[in-house]
N, CA and C of each residue as an Amber inpcrd file, in Angstrom:
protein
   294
   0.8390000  -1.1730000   0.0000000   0.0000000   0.0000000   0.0000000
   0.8860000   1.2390000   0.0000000  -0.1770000   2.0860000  -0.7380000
   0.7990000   3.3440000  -0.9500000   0.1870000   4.7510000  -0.8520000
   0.3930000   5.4830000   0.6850000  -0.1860000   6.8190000   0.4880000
   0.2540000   7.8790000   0.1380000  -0.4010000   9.0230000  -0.3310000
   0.0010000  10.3980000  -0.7600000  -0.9260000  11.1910000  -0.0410000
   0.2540000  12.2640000   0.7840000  -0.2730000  13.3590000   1.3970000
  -0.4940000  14.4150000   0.2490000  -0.9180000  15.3880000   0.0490000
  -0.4430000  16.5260000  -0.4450000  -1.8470000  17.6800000  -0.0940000
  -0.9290000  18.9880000   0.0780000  -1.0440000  19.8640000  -0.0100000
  -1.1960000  21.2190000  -0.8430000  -2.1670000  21.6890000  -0.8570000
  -2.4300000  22.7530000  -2.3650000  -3.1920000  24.1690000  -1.5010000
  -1.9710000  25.0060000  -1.9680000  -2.5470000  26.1580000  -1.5250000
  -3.2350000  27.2280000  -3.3160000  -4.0610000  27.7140000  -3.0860000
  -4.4180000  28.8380000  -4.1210000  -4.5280000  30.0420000  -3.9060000
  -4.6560000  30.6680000  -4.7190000  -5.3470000  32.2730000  -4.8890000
  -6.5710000  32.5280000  -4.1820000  -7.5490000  33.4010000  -3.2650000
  -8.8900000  33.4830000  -3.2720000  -9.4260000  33.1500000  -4.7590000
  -9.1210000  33.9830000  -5.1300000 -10.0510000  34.0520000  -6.4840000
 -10.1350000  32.5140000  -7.1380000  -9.4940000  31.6220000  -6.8620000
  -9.7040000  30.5460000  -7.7700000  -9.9460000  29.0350000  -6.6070000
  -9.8590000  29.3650000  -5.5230000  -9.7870000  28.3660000  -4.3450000
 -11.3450000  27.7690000  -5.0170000 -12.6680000  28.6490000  -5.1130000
 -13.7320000  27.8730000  -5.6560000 -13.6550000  26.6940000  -6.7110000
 -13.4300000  27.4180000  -7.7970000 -12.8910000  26.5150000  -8.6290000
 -11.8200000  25.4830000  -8.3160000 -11.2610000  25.6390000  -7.7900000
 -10.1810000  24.2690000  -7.3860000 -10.9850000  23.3870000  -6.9710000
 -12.1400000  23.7580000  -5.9000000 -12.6810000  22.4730000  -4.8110000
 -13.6420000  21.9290000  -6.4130000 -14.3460000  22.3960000  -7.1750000
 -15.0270000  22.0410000  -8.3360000 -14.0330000  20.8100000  -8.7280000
 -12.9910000  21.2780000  -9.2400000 -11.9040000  19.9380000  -9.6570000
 -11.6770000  18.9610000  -8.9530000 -11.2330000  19.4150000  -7.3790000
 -11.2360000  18.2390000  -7.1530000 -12.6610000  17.2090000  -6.2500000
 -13.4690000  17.8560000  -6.7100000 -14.8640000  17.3400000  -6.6460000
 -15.0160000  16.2130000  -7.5670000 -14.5530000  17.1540000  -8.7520000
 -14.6520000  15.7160000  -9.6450000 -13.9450000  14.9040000  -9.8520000
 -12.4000000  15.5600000  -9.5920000 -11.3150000  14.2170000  -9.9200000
 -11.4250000  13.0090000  -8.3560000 -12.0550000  12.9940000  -7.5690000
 -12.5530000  12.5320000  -6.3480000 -13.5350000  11.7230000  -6.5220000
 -14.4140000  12.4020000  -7.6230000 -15.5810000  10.8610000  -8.0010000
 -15.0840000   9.9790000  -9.0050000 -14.0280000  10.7110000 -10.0070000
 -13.7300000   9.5580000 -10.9230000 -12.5620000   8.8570000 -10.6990000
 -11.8480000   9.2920000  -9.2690000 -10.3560000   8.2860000  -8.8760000
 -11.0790000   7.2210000  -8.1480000 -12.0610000   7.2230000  -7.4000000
 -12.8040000   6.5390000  -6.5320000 -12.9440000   5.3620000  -7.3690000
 -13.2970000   5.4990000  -8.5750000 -13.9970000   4.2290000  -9.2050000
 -12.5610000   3.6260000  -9.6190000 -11.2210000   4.2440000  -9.4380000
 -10.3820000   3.0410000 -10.4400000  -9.6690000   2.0270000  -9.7160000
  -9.7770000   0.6240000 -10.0310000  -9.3290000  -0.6180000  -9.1720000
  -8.4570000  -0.6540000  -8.4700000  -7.7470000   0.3540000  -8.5640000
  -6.4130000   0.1760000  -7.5390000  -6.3150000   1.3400000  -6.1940000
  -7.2370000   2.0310000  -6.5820000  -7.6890000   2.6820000  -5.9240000
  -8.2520000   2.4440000  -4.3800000  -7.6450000   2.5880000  -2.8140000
  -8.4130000   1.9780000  -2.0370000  -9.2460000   3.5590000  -1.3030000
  -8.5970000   4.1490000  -1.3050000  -8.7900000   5.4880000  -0.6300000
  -8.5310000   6.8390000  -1.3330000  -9.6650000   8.0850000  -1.5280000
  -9.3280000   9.0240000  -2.1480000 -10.1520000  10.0730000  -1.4410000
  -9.8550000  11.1790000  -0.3150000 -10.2420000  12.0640000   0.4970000
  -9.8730000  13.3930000  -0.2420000 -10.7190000  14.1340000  -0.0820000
 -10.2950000  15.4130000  -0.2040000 -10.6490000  16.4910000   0.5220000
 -10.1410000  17.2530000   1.2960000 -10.8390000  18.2350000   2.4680000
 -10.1450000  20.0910000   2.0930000 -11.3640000  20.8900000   2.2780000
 -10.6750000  21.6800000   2.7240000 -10.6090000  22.9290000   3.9840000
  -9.8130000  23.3490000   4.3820000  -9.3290000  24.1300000   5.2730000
 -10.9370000  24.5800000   5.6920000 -10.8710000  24.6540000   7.0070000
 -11.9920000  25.6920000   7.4490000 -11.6060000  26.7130000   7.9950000
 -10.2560000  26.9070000   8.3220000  -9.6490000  28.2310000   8.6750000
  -8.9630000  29.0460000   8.0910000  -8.6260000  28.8170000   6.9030000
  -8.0050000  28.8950000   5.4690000  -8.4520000  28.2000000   4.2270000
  -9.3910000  29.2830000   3.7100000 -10.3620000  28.1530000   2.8070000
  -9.6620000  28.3350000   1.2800000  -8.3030000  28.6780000   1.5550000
  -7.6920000  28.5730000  -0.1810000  -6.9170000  27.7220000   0.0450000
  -6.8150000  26.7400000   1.2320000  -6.0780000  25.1900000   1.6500000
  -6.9570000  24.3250000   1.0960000  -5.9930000  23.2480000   0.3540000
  -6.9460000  21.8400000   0.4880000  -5.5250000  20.7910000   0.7360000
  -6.3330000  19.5760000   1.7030000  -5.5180000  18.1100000   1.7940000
  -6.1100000  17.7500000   1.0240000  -5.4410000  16.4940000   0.3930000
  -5.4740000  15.1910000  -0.0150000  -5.1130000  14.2710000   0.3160000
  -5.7910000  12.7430000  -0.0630000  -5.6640000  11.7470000   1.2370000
  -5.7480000  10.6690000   0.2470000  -4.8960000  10.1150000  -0.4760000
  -4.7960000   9.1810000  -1.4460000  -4.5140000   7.8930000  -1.1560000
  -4.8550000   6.7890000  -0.9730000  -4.1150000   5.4820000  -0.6800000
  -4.6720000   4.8320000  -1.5760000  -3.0800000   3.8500000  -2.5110000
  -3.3160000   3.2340000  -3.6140000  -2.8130000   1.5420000  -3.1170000
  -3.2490000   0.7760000  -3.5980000  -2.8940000  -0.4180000  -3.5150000
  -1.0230000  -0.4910000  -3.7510000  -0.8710000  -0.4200000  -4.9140000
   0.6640000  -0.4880000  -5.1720000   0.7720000   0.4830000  -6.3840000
   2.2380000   0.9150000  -6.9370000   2.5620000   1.3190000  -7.6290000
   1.7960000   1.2860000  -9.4040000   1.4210000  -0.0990000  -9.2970000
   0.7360000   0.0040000 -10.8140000  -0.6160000   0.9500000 -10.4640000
  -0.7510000   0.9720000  -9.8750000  -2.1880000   1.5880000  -9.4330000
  -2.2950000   3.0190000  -9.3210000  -0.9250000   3.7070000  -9.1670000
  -0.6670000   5.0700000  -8.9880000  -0.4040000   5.3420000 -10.4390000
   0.4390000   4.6550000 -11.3050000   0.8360000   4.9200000 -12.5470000
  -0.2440000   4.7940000 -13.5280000  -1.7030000   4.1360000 -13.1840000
  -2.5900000   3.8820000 -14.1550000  -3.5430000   5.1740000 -14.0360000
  -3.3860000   5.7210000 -12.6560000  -3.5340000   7.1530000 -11.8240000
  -3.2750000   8.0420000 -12.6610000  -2.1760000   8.0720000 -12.7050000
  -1.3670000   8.9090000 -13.2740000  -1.7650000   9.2280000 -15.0840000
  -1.8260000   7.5280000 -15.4560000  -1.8910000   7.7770000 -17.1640000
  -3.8390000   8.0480000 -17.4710000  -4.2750000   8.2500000 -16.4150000
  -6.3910000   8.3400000 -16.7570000  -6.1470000   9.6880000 -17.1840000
  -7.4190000   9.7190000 -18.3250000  -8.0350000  11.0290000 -18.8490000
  -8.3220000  12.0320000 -17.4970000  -8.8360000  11.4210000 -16.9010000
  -9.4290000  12.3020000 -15.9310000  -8.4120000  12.9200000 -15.1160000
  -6.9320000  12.4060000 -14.7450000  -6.5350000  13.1350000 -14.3330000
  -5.1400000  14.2210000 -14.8140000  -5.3870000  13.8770000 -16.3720000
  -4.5710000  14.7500000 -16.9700000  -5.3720000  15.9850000 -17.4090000
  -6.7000000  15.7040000 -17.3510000  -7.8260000  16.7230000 -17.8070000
  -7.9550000  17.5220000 -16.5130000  -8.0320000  16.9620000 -14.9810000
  -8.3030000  17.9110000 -14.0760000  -7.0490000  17.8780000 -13.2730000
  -6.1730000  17.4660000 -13.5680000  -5.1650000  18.3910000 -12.5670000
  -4.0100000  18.4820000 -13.3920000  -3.3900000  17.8130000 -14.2210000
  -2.1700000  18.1900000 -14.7200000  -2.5600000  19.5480000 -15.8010000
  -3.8840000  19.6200000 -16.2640000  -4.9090000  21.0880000 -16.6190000
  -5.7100000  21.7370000 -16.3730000  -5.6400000  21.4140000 -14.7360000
  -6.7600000  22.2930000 -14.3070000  -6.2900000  22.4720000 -12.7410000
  -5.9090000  21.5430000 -12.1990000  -5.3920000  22.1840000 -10.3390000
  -4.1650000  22.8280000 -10.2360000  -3.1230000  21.8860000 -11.0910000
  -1.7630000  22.2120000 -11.3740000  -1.7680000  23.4800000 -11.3790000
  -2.1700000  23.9020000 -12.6500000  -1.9030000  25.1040000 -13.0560000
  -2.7890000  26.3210000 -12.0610000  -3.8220000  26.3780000 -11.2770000
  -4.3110000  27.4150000 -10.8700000  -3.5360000  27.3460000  -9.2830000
  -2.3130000  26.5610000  -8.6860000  -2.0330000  26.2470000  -7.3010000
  -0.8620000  27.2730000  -7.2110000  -0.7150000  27.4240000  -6.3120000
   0.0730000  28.5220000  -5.4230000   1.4290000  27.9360000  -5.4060000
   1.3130000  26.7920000  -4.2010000   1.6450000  25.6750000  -3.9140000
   1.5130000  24.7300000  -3.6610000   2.3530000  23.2990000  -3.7310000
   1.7690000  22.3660000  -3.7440000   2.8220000  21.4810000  -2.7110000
   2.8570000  20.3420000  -1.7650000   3.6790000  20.0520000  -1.0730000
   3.1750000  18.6290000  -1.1600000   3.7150000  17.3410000  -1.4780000
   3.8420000  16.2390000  -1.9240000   4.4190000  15.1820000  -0.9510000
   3.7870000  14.4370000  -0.0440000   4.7030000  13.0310000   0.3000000
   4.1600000  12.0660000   0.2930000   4.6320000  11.2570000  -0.2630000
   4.8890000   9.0900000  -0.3410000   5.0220000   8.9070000   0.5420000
   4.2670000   7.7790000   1.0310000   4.7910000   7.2700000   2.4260000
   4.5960000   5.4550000   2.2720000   4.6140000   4.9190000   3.2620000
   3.9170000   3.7180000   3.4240000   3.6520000   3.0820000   4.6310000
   2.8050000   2.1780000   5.0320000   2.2660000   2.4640000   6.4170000
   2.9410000   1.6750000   7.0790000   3.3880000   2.2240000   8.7330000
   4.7590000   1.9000000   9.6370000   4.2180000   0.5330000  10.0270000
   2.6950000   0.0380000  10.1130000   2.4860000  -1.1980000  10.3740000
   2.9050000  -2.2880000   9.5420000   3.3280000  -2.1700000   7.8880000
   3.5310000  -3.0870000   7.3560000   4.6070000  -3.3130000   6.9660000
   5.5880000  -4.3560000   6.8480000   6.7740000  -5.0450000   6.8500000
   7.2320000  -4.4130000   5.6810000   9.1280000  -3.7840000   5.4510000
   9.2810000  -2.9420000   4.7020000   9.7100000  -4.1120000   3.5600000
């Protein structure tokens, strides 16, 4: 198993539109098989914050992630580009044998 933290800060002006994206890239990662977990929250004290809360089965599962329409359509062209910043970590969980 394989999680991804990340972090995305925006502009006011476009923080709406961001949660739109990842509204949707959230219903259509949900459905793909390798997929076990896909959260998305944002800030209530800073509402141009959003987490993400990704957990993939294994690596093929991130890379098939990676190669979907859906997410070259909403984030490598649509979150990417409207984010401030973005802060990224891999992890894997301390309960399971490395």
């Amino acid at each position: 198993m394989i999680i991804t933290s990340l972090h995305y800060a925006f502009a006011p002006e476009d923080a709406d539109r961001a949660e739109s994206l990842f509204r949707e890239l959230r219903e259509a990662t949900i459905k793909e098989p390798g997929v076990i977990q896909f959260d998305v929250g944002r800030s209530t004290d800073e509402p141009n914050l959003f987490a993400l809360w990704e957990v993939y089965r294994d690596k093929d599962a991130i890379d098939a992630h990676y190669k979907s329409e859906h997410f070259d359509r909403l984030v490598v062209n649509g979150i990417r580009p409207l984010g401030r910043e973005r802060h990224v970590v891999n992890a894997a969980p301390i309960n399971e044998d490395q």
